[in-house]
N, C-alpha and C positions, 0 to 999 in steps of 0.2 A: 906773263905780265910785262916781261922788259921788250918780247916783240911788239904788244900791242905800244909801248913807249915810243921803241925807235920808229914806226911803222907810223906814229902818230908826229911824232917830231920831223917828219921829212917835209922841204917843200916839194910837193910834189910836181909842180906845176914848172919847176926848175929840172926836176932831177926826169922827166919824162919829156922834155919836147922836144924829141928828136924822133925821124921818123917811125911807123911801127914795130919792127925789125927790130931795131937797136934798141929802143925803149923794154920790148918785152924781154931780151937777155939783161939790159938791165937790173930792171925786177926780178927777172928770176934768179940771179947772181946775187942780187940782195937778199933778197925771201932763201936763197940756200945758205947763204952766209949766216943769218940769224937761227936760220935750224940748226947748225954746226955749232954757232956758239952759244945758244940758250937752251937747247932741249937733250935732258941727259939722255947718255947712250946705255944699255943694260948688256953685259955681253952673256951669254948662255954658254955653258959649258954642257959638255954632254962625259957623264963619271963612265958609262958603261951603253954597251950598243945595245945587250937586250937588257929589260926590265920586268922583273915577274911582275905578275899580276898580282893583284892585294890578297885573293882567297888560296893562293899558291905555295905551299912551305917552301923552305930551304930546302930540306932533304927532298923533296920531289922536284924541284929544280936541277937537283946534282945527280936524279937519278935519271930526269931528262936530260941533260946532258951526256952520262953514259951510254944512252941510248943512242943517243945521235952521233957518238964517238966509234963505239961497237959498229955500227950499219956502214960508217964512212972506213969504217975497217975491213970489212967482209963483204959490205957491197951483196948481201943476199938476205933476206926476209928469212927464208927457211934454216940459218945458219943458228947451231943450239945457243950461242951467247946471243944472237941480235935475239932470237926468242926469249929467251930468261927476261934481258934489259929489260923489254916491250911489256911483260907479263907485273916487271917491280915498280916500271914507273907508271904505267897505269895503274894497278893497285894502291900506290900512294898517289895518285893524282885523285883518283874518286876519294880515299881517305881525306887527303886535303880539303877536298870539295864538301866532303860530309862534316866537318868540321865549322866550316862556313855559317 
């Protein structure tokens, strides 16, 4: 509303006649100046880098996580903890899922 004001209240026919070039930085130094000062800014914050998914529990979260702690521990699939983790968070990931 208050661009459409300033934007409307300009002579334009003053504030443009000079050649191309200069005219269009001009305007665009106007039209950025008005964006800065009339159009609110929202900042986003980000709480956490992953985010479960909505049909996802907690505890199948933290036992995805164990899994993926165990593996970057031993670095082998065939290793009896990274088997165990694999066997509990899948099991509660289908449980979560069945839940749904």
């Amino acid at each position: 509303m208050r661009i459409n004001q300033c934007l409307s209240d300009m002579d334009w026919d003053d504030y443009l006649s000079s050649n191309s070039e200069i005219s269009w930085n001009r305007f665009r130094d106007l039209l950025l100046d008005l964006v800065n000062r009339y159009v609110p800014m929202k900042t986003i914050t980000h709480k956490r880098k992953f985010k479960k998914p909505i049909w996802m529990t907690h505890k199948a979260l933290n036992l995805v996580g164990k899994k993926r702690k165990a593996f970057r521990k031993y670095r082998d699939i065939s290793h009896p903890a990274v088997k165990s983790a694999n066997r509990a968070a899948k099991k509660e990931l289908r449980r979560s899922l069945k839940k749904l």
